[in-house]
N, C-alpha and C positions, 0 to 999 in steps of 0.2 A: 552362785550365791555369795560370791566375794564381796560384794557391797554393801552385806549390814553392818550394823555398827557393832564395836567390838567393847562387850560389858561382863560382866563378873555378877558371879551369882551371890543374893546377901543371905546371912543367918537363917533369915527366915524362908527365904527361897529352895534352901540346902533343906529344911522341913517338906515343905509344899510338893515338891519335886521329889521325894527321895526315891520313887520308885520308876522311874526315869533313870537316875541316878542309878541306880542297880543295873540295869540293860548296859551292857559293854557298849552298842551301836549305839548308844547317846551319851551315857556319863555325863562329866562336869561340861566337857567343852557344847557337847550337840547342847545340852539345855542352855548354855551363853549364849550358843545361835538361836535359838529359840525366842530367847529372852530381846537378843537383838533385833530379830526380824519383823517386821513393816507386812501385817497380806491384807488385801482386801477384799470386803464380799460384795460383786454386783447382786445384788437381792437381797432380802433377810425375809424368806418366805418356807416354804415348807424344805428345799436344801438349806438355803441360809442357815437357818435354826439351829439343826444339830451340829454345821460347819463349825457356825462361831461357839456354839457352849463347848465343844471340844478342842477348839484352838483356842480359847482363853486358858479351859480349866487345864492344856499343855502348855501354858507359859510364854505366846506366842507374844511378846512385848510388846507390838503396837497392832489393833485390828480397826480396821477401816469399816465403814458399813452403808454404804448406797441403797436409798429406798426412798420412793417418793412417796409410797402407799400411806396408807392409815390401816389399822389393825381392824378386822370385821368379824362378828361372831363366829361367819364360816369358815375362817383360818383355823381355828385352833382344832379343830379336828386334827391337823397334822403340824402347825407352827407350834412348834412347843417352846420357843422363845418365849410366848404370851402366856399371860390367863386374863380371864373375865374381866379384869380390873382393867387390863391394855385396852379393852377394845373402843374402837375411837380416836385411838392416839398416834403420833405418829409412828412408824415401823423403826425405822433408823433409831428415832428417840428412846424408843421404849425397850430395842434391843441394848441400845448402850446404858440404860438404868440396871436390867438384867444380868449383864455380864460384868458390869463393877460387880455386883454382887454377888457372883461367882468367884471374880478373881479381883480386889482393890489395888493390887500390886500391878496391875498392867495398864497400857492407854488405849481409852475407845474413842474411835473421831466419828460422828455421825454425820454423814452427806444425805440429809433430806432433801435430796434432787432428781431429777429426771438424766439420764446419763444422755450422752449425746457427742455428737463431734465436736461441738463446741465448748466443752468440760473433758473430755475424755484424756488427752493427752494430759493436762495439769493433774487430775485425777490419779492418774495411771502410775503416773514417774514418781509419787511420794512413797510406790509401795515395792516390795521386792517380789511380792507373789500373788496372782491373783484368780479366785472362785466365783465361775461365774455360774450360777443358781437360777438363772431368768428364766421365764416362759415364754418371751419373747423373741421372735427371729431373728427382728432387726437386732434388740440388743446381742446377742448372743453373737452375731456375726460384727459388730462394731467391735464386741470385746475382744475376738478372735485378732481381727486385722490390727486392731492397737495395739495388744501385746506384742506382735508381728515385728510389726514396723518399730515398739520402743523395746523389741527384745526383753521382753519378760515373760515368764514360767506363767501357764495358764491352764487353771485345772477345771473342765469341762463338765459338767453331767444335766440330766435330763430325764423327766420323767412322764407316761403319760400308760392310763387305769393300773394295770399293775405292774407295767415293766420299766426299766431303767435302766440309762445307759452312761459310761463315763470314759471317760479319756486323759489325755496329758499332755503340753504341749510344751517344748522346752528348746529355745532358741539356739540352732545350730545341731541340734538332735532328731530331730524325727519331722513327721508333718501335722502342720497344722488342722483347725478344722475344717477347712473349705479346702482343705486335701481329700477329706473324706465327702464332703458335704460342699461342692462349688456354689451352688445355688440356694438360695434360701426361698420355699416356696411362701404365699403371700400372709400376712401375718391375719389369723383367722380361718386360714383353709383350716390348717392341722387344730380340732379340737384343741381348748386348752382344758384346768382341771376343773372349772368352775362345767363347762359344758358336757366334756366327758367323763368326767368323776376320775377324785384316783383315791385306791388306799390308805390310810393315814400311816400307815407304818412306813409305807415306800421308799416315803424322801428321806426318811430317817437313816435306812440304810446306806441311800444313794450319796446323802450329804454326809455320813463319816468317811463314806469311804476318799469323799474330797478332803476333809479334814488329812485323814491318812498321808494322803500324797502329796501335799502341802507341806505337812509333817517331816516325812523323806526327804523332801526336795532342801527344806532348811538344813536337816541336820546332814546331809547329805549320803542317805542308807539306802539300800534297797534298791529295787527295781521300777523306773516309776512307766506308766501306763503309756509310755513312748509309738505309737502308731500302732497300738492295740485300741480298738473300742471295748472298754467289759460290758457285759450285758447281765441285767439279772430280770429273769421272770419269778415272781411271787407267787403265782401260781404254781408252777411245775417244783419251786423250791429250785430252780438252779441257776447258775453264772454259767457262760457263755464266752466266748473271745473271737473279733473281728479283727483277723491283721491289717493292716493297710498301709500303703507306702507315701512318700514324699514325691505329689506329683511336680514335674520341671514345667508343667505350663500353669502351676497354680497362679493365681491372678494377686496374692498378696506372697506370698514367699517360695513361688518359682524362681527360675533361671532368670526369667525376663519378667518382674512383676508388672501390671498395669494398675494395681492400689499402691500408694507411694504414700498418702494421707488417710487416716478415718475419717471416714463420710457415712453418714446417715443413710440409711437406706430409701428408698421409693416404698413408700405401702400400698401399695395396691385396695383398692374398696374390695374385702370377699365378699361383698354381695354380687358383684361384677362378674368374678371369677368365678363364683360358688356356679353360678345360673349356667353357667358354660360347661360343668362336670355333670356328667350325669352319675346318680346313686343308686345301685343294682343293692339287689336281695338276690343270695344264690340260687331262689328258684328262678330269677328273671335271667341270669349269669347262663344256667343251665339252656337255658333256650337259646342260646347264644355261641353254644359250644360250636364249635366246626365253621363258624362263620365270621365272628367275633375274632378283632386277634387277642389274644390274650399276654400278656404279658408281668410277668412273675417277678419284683421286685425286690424278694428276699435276697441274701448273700449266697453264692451257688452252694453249701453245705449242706442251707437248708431243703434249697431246691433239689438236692441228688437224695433225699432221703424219699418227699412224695410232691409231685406237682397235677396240676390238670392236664388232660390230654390237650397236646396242642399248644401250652404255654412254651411260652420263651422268654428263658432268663436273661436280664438285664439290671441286673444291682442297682439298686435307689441313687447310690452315690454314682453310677457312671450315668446316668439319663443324660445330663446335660451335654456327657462327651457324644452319645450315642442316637440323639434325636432323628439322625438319617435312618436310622433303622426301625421307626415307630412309621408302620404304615398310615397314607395319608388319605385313601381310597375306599378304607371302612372303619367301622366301629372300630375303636380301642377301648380295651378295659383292663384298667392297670388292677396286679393282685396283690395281697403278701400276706402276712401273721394275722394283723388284726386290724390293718383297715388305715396303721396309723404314716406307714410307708406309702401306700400307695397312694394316697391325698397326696400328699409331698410329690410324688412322681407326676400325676393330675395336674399340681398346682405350676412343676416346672412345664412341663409337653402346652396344657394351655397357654404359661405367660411367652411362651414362643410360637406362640400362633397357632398349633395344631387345631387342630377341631373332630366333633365326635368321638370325646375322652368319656369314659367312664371309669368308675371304679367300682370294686367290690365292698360294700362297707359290712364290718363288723369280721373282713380276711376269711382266710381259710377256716379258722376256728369258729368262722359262724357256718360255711360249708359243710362242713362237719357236723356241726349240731345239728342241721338242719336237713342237711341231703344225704350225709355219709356217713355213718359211725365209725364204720372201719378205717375212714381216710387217716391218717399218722401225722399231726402237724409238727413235726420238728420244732425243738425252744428257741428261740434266738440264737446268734453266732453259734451253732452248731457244729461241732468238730469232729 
Protein backbone atom coordinates (compact mmCIF):
# COMPACT_ATOMS: atom_id res chain seq x y z
CA UNK A 1 0.00 0.00 0.00
CA UNK A 2 3.19 2.18 -0.65
CA UNK A 3 1.34 4.32 -3.23
CA UNK A 4 -1.12 6.48 -1.33
CA UNK A 5 -0.56 9.79 -0.80
CA UNK A 6 1.22 10.89 2.23
CA UNK A 7 -1.18 13.65 4.27
CA UNK A 8 -1.46 14.68 8.01
CA UNK A 9 -4.18 14.65 10.14
CA UNK A 10 -6.19 18.40 10.79
CA UNK A 11 -7.55 19.64 14.29
CA UNK A 12 -10.47 18.49 13.50
CA UNK A 13 -9.68 15.02 12.22
CA UNK A 14 -7.56 14.52 15.69
CA UNK A 15 -11.52 14.98 17.18
CA UNK A 16 -13.33 12.71 14.56
CA UNK A 17 -10.86 9.98 14.82
CA UNK A 18 -9.81 9.83 18.31
CA UNK A 19 -10.86 6.54 19.00
CA UNK A 20 -8.72 5.19 16.19
CA UNK A 21 -6.31 7.21 17.55
CA UNK A 22 -6.40 5.28 20.87
CA UNK A 23 -5.68 1.65 19.12
CA UNK A 24 -1.69 1.28 19.12
CA UNK A 25 -2.35 -0.78 15.56
CA UNK A 26 -3.64 2.61 14.04
CA UNK A 27 -2.69 5.85 15.93
CA UNK A 28 -1.70 8.98 14.15
CA UNK A 29 0.23 7.26 11.26
CA UNK A 30 -2.56 4.20 10.32
CA UNK A 31 -5.36 7.02 10.34
CA UNK A 32 -2.73 9.29 7.65
CA UNK A 33 -3.11 6.20 5.64
CA UNK A 34 -6.44 6.17 6.02
CA UNK A 35 -7.01 9.50 5.17
CA UNK A 36 -4.75 9.01 2.24
CA UNK A 37 -6.17 5.94 0.67
CA UNK A 38 -8.23 5.84 -2.77
CA UNK A 39 -10.89 2.22 -2.48
CA UNK A 40 -13.37 1.66 -4.60
CA UNK A 41 -16.87 -0.10 -4.43
CA UNK A 42 -17.93 -2.15 -7.49
CA UNK A 43 -21.72 -2.02 -6.33
CA UNK A 44 -23.50 0.10 -3.78
CA UNK A 45 -26.15 -2.54 -3.15
CA UNK A 46 -26.87 -4.57 -0.12
CA UNK A 47 -22.67 -5.13 0.42
CA UNK A 48 -22.02 -1.74 -0.85
CA UNK A 49 -24.07 -0.18 1.84
CA UNK A 50 -22.55 -1.05 4.96
CA UNK A 51 -18.84 -1.13 2.92
CA UNK A 52 -19.05 2.53 2.27
CA UNK A 53 -20.85 4.01 5.53
CA UNK A 54 -17.98 2.29 7.35
CA UNK A 55 -15.12 3.33 5.21
CA UNK A 56 -16.29 6.96 5.14
CA UNK A 57 -17.30 7.08 8.82
CA UNK A 58 -13.13 5.43 9.16
CA UNK A 59 -11.66 8.23 7.43
CA UNK A 60 -10.95 6.54 4.27
CA UNK A 61 -9.94 9.92 2.18
CA UNK A 62 -11.07 9.19 -1.29
CA UNK A 63 -14.16 6.36 -1.99
CA UNK A 64 -15.11 5.62 -5.42
CA UNK A 65 -18.57 4.17 -6.04
CA UNK A 66 -19.63 2.26 -9.28
CA UNK A 67 -23.49 1.68 -9.87
CA UNK A 68 -25.51 1.93 -12.88
CA UNK A 69 -28.68 1.08 -10.87
CA UNK A 70 -31.49 3.36 -9.73
CA UNK A 71 -32.71 2.92 -6.09
CA UNK A 72 -36.06 0.61 -6.05
CA UNK A 73 -38.36 0.23 -3.02
CA UNK A 74 -37.27 -3.54 -2.82
CA UNK A 75 -33.53 -2.52 -1.87
CA UNK A 76 -34.08 -1.06 1.15
CA UNK A 77 -35.04 -3.94 2.98
CA UNK A 78 -31.37 -4.54 3.27
CA UNK A 79 -29.54 -1.31 1.28
CA UNK A 80 -29.33 0.81 4.07
CA UNK A 81 -27.36 3.42 2.17
CA UNK A 82 -31.20 4.65 1.09
CA UNK A 83 -34.37 5.51 2.49
CA UNK A 84 -37.78 6.30 0.95
CA UNK A 85 -36.70 9.51 -0.32
CA UNK A 86 -33.71 7.77 -2.69
CA UNK A 87 -35.99 5.70 -4.43
CA UNK A 88 -35.87 6.29 -8.05
CA UNK A 89 -32.59 7.80 -8.00
CA UNK A 90 -29.49 7.13 -9.12
CA UNK A 91 -27.47 4.36 -6.68
CA UNK A 92 -23.85 5.96 -7.10
CA UNK A 93 -25.62 9.46 -6.86
CA UNK A 94 -27.63 9.01 -3.90
CA UNK A 95 -24.90 6.97 -2.09
CA UNK A 96 -22.40 10.05 -2.57
CA UNK A 97 -25.15 12.59 -1.22
CA UNK A 98 -25.22 10.02 2.00
CA UNK A 99 -21.85 9.61 2.77
CA UNK A 100 -20.94 13.54 2.43
CA UNK A 101 -23.19 13.40 5.09
CA UNK A 102 -21.75 11.03 7.13
CA UNK A 103 -18.27 12.23 6.72
CA UNK A 104 -17.92 16.26 4.73
CA UNK A 105 -14.28 15.93 5.37
CA UNK A 106 -13.54 13.12 2.78
CA UNK A 107 -13.99 12.83 -1.31
CA UNK A 108 -16.79 10.74 -2.93
CA UNK A 109 -16.44 10.27 -6.83
CA UNK A 110 -19.72 8.62 -8.35
CA UNK A 111 -19.21 6.36 -11.41
CA UNK A 112 -22.85 6.05 -12.60
CA UNK A 113 -21.67 3.29 -15.11
CA UNK A 114 -21.96 -0.06 -16.11
CA UNK A 115 -18.34 -1.53 -15.51
CA UNK A 116 -16.79 -3.26 -18.27
CA UNK A 117 -13.52 -4.03 -20.09
CA UNK A 118 -13.66 -1.03 -21.72
CA UNK A 119 -13.83 1.31 -18.31
CA UNK A 120 -12.17 -1.12 -16.14
CA UNK A 121 -8.56 -0.52 -16.39
CA UNK A 122 -9.07 3.47 -16.20
CA UNK A 123 -11.49 2.66 -13.37
CA UNK A 124 -9.25 0.55 -11.42
CA UNK A 125 -5.71 2.39 -11.57
CA UNK A 126 -7.23 5.76 -9.81
CA UNK A 127 -7.84 3.48 -6.63
CA UNK A 128 -5.45 1.63 -4.11
CA UNK A 129 -8.04 -0.89 -2.85
CA UNK A 130 -10.89 -2.40 -4.30
CA UNK A 131 -14.80 -4.16 -3.00
CA UNK A 132 -16.31 -5.92 -5.06
CA UNK A 133 -20.22 -6.34 -3.84
CA UNK A 134 -21.77 -7.41 -7.28
CA UNK A 135 -24.21 -10.28 -7.89
CA UNK A 136 -23.09 -10.59 -10.96
CA UNK A 137 -20.61 -13.41 -12.45
CA UNK A 138 -19.37 -11.59 -15.14
CA UNK A 139 -18.65 -8.65 -13.03
CA UNK A 140 -17.12 -10.27 -10.24
CA UNK A 141 -14.82 -12.28 -12.51
CA UNK A 142 -13.76 -8.91 -14.72
CA UNK A 143 -12.99 -7.37 -11.20
CA UNK A 144 -11.02 -10.46 -10.21
CA UNK A 145 -8.79 -10.67 -13.46
CA UNK A 146 -8.29 -6.59 -13.38
CA UNK A 147 -7.04 -6.33 -10.18
CA UNK A 148 -4.75 -9.37 -11.31
CA UNK A 149 -3.36 -7.99 -14.03
CA UNK A 150 -3.11 -4.12 -12.50
CA UNK A 151 -2.02 -5.61 -9.16
CA UNK A 152 -4.37 -4.25 -6.74
CA UNK A 153 -5.71 -5.59 -3.27
CA UNK A 154 -9.27 -7.01 -3.87
CA UNK A 155 -11.64 -7.76 -1.29
CA UNK A 156 -14.35 -10.38 -2.29
CA UNK A 157 -17.71 -11.35 -0.81
CA UNK A 158 -21.05 -12.76 -1.77
CA UNK A 159 -24.17 -13.54 -0.55
CA UNK A 160 -27.09 -15.68 -1.31
CA UNK A 161 -30.72 -16.56 1.29
CA UNK A 162 -28.78 -16.62 4.40
CA UNK A 163 -25.25 -17.50 3.79
CA UNK A 164 -22.09 -15.65 2.93
CA UNK A 165 -18.90 -15.83 1.81
CA UNK A 166 -15.71 -13.55 1.71
CA UNK A 167 -12.14 -13.63 0.80
CA UNK A 168 -8.97 -11.47 -0.03
CA UNK A 169 -6.77 -11.14 -2.61
CA UNK A 170 -3.49 -9.27 -2.51
CA UNK A 171 -0.94 -9.27 -5.33
CA UNK A 172 2.04 -11.38 -4.82
CA UNK A 173 0.34 -13.14 -1.77
CA UNK A 174 -2.09 -15.66 -1.98
CA UNK A 175 -4.61 -16.64 -4.78
CA UNK A 176 -6.92 -15.06 -6.47
CA UNK A 177 -10.58 -15.96 -7.15
CA UNK A 178 -10.55 -18.03 -10.08
CA UNK A 179 -8.06 -19.86 -8.01
CA UNK A 180 -10.82 -20.95 -5.99
CA UNK A 181 -13.48 -20.46 -8.64
CA UNK A 182 -11.84 -21.07 -12.49
CA UNK A 183 -15.11 -20.95 -14.10
CA UNK A 184 -17.95 -18.70 -13.75
CA UNK A 185 -21.12 -20.57 -14.32
CA UNK A 186 -23.68 -18.67 -16.64
CA UNK A 187 -25.03 -15.43 -15.26
CA UNK A 188 -28.75 -16.54 -14.15
CA UNK A 189 -28.16 -20.17 -13.51
CA UNK A 190 -27.28 -19.39 -9.69
CA UNK A 191 -30.45 -17.55 -8.36
CA UNK A 192 -29.78 -13.90 -7.56
CA UNK A 193 -31.57 -12.00 -4.43
CA UNK A 194 -34.51 -10.64 -6.14
CA UNK A 195 -35.44 -14.51 -7.23
CA UNK A 196 -34.08 -16.40 -4.15
CA UNK A 197 -34.56 -13.99 -1.54
CA UNK A 198 -32.04 -13.10 1.03
CA UNK A 199 -31.95 -11.84 4.64
CA UNK A 200 -31.80 -8.15 5.13
CA UNK A 201 -29.23 -8.47 7.91
CA UNK A 202 -26.95 -10.66 5.79
CA UNK A 203 -25.05 -8.22 3.54
CA UNK A 204 -24.68 -6.17 6.44
CA UNK A 205 -22.52 -8.41 8.22
CA UNK A 206 -20.84 -9.59 4.91
CA UNK A 207 -20.23 -5.94 3.80
CA UNK A 208 -18.36 -4.83 7.21
CA UNK A 209 -16.54 -7.53 7.23
CA UNK A 210 -15.21 -6.12 3.63
CA UNK A 211 -14.93 -2.75 5.20
CA UNK A 212 -12.64 -4.55 7.86
CA UNK A 213 -10.25 -5.80 5.56
CA UNK A 214 -9.84 -2.98 3.51
CA UNK A 215 -9.43 -1.33 6.70
CA UNK A 216 -6.24 -3.71 7.43
CA UNK A 217 -5.02 -3.69 4.22
CA UNK A 218 -4.42 0.35 4.41
CA UNK A 219 -3.37 0.71 7.73
CA UNK A 220 -1.36 -2.36 7.37
CA UNK A 221 -2.61 -4.74 10.71
CA UNK A 222 -3.84 -7.93 11.08
CA UNK A 223 -4.24 -10.91 9.14
CA UNK A 224 -6.17 -10.30 6.01
CA UNK A 225 -8.43 -13.26 4.34
CA UNK A 226 -5.21 -14.34 2.12
CA UNK A 227 -6.54 -17.98 0.51
CA UNK A 228 -9.04 -18.56 3.21
CA UNK A 229 -12.78 -18.25 1.93
CA UNK A 230 -14.84 -17.13 5.40
CA UNK A 231 -18.11 -18.44 5.38
CA UNK A 232 -21.02 -17.33 7.52
CA UNK A 233 -24.41 -19.16 7.90
CA UNK A 234 -27.12 -17.03 9.52
CA UNK A 235 -29.01 -19.59 10.27
CA UNK A 236 -26.83 -21.99 12.36
CA UNK A 237 -25.23 -18.60 13.83
CA UNK A 238 -21.79 -19.63 12.65
CA UNK A 239 -18.34 -18.76 10.54
CA UNK A 240 -16.77 -21.27 8.74
CA UNK A 241 -13.12 -21.34 6.79
CA UNK A 242 -12.11 -22.71 3.33
CA UNK A 243 -8.40 -22.90 2.77
CA UNK A 244 -7.39 -22.90 -0.58
CA UNK A 245 -4.19 -22.51 -2.58
CA UNK A 246 -2.52 -20.50 -5.45
CA UNK A 247 -3.22 -22.67 -8.40
CA UNK A 248 0.04 -22.65 -11.09
CA UNK A 249 -2.27 -23.25 -14.03
CA UNK A 250 -4.66 -20.39 -13.06
CA UNK A 251 -5.70 -18.82 -16.21
CA UNK A 252 -5.07 -15.10 -14.89
CA UNK A 253 -2.20 -15.21 -12.17
CA UNK A 254 -0.76 -18.79 -12.75
CA UNK A 255 2.75 -19.64 -13.93
CA UNK A 256 1.75 -19.26 -17.48
CA UNK A 257 -1.48 -16.99 -17.64
CA UNK A 258 -3.70 -17.14 -20.78
CA UNK A 259 -5.74 -13.68 -19.46
CA UNK A 260 -3.07 -11.03 -20.08
CA UNK A 261 -6.15 -8.23 -20.64
CA UNK A 262 -9.94 -7.82 -18.85
CA UNK A 263 -12.38 -9.00 -21.10
CA UNK A 264 -15.89 -9.17 -20.73
CA UNK A 265 -17.37 -12.25 -20.41
CA UNK A 266 -19.64 -14.50 -22.91
CA UNK A 267 -23.32 -14.64 -21.17
CA UNK A 268 -24.77 -17.44 -21.94
CA UNK A 269 -28.92 -17.15 -22.40
CA UNK A 270 -30.02 -19.15 -18.88
CA UNK A 271 -33.05 -20.03 -20.49
CA UNK A 272 -30.73 -22.22 -23.00
CA UNK A 273 -28.81 -23.71 -20.11
CA UNK A 274 -31.56 -23.74 -17.56
CA UNK A 275 -33.69 -26.37 -20.09
CA UNK A 276 -30.68 -28.62 -20.18
CA UNK A 277 -30.52 -29.00 -16.01
CA UNK A 278 -32.89 -30.95 -14.76
CA UNK A 279 -34.40 -29.93 -11.06
CA UNK A 280 -35.04 -32.99 -8.63
CA UNK A 281 -36.95 -32.81 -5.36
CA UNK A 282 -35.45 -35.32 -2.96
CA UNK A 283 -38.23 -37.47 -3.23
CA UNK A 284 -37.37 -37.75 -7.11
CA UNK A 285 -33.30 -37.86 -5.90
CA UNK A 286 -34.38 -40.84 -3.81
CA UNK A 287 -35.43 -42.89 -6.69
CA UNK A 288 -32.46 -42.37 -8.22
CA UNK A 289 -30.31 -43.59 -5.61
CA UNK A 290 -28.04 -46.53 -6.70
CA UNK A 291 -28.46 -45.68 -10.26
CA UNK A 292 -28.03 -41.95 -10.49
CA UNK A 293 -24.42 -40.89 -10.05
CA UNK A 294 -24.32 -38.63 -7.49
CA UNK A 295 -21.97 -36.24 -6.88
CA UNK A 296 -21.38 -34.04 -3.67
CA UNK A 297 -20.01 -30.63 -4.14
CA UNK A 298 -19.51 -29.42 -0.78
CA UNK A 299 -15.66 -28.95 0.37
CA UNK A 300 -14.54 -32.61 1.65
CA UNK A 301 -15.23 -31.35 5.78
CA UNK A 302 -18.35 -31.07 4.96
CA UNK A 303 -18.77 -34.30 3.17
CA UNK A 304 -16.72 -36.40 6.03
CA UNK A 305 -19.34 -35.32 8.49
CA UNK A 306 -22.64 -36.98 6.38
CA UNK A 307 -23.24 -37.61 2.76
CA UNK A 308 -25.58 -39.95 0.51
CA UNK A 309 -24.93 -43.48 -0.04
CA UNK A 310 -22.96 -43.55 -3.08
CA UNK A 311 -21.93 -39.88 -3.49
CA UNK A 312 -18.70 -38.85 -4.55
CA UNK A 313 -16.95 -35.77 -3.52
CA UNK A 314 -15.78 -33.29 -5.97
CA UNK A 315 -15.49 -29.76 -4.62
CA UNK A 316 -17.32 -27.00 -6.72
CA UNK A 317 -14.09 -25.24 -7.19
CA UNK A 318 -12.27 -28.42 -8.80
CA UNK A 319 -15.21 -29.33 -11.49
CA UNK A 320 -13.58 -27.71 -14.10
CA UNK A 321 -10.12 -29.53 -13.31
CA UNK A 322 -12.05 -32.80 -12.89
CA UNK A 323 -14.87 -33.06 -15.63
CA UNK A 324 -13.21 -36.55 -16.86
CA UNK A 325 -14.48 -37.90 -13.89
CA UNK A 326 -18.26 -36.88 -14.13
CA UNK A 327 -19.78 -39.97 -15.83
CA UNK A 328 -21.15 -39.42 -19.38
CA UNK A 329 -23.17 -42.88 -19.67
CA UNK A 330 -25.95 -41.76 -17.05
CA UNK A 331 -27.77 -39.43 -15.15
CA UNK A 332 -25.75 -36.98 -13.15
CA UNK A 333 -27.13 -35.16 -10.20
CA UNK A 334 -24.93 -32.63 -8.75
CA UNK A 335 -25.54 -32.20 -4.72
CA UNK A 336 -24.29 -29.81 -1.85
CA UNK A 337 -25.74 -27.41 1.32
CA UNK A 338 -28.49 -25.75 -0.23
CA UNK A 339 -28.83 -26.05 -3.83
CA UNK A 340 -26.58 -22.88 -4.47
CA UNK A 341 -23.29 -24.97 -5.32
CA UNK A 342 -24.59 -27.41 -7.13
CA UNK A 343 -26.19 -25.05 -9.95
CA UNK A 344 -22.66 -23.64 -10.32
CA UNK A 345 -21.33 -27.30 -10.80
CA UNK A 346 -24.67 -27.91 -13.44
CA UNK A 347 -23.95 -24.66 -14.83
CA UNK A 348 -19.94 -25.54 -15.44
CA UNK A 349 -20.56 -29.79 -16.55
CA UNK A 350 -23.39 -28.49 -19.04
CA UNK A 351 -21.37 -25.29 -20.51
CA UNK A 352 -18.79 -28.24 -21.42
CA UNK A 353 -21.00 -30.30 -23.07
CA UNK A 354 -22.00 -32.88 -20.61
CA UNK A 355 -25.53 -34.03 -20.84
CA UNK A 356 -28.05 -35.59 -18.44
CA UNK A 357 -27.11 -32.95 -15.48
CA UNK A 358 -29.38 -32.80 -12.76
CA UNK A 359 -29.28 -31.18 -9.46
CA UNK A 360 -30.67 -31.40 -6.17
CA UNK A 361 -32.59 -28.00 -5.53
CA UNK A 362 -33.12 -26.62 -2.08
CA UNK A 363 -29.42 -29.35 -1.22
CA UNK A 364 -29.30 -31.52 1.39
CA UNK A 365 -31.08 -29.14 3.91
CA UNK A 366 -34.15 -29.70 1.96
CA UNK A 367 -33.22 -33.73 2.22
CA UNK A 368 -33.46 -33.44 5.34
CA UNK A 369 -36.59 -31.64 5.85
CA UNK A 370 -38.10 -33.77 3.75
CA UNK A 371 -36.90 -37.40 3.79
CA UNK A 372 -34.50 -37.39 6.77
CA UNK A 373 -34.62 -35.85 10.17
CA UNK A 374 -31.75 -37.52 11.49
CA UNK A 375 -29.51 -36.60 8.33
CA UNK A 376 -26.66 -33.92 10.06
CA UNK A 377 -25.96 -31.28 7.33
CA UNK A 378 -22.65 -29.93 8.35
CA UNK A 379 -22.42 -25.49 8.18
CA UNK A 380 -20.43 -24.42 5.52
CA UNK A 381 -16.41 -24.63 5.60
CA UNK A 382 -16.52 -27.10 8.27
CA UNK A 383 -13.53 -27.80 10.16
Amino acid sequence: MSTMASVSLSPADLARYSRHLALREIGIQGQEKLKGAKVLLVGAGGLGSPSALYLAASGVGTIGVIDNDRVDVSNLQRQVLYDTHSVGRSKADAARERLLALNPEIDLVSHPVELRAANVREMFSKYDVVLDGTDRFTTRYLSNDACVILGKPLVSAAIHRFEGQAMTYVPGRGPCYRCLFPEPPADGLVPNCAEAGVLGVLPGVMGTLQATEAIKLIVGVGEPLLGRLLTYNALDMRFGEFRFSRRSDCAVCGDHPTIHEPADLVELCSADVMAQVRNLVPAELRELLGQAAIIDVRAPAEFAVSHLPGAVNIPVAEIQQRLGEVPSDRQVVFICRSGARSMTASAIATRAGLKNIAHLEGGLLGWAKDLDASFVVAPVGSN
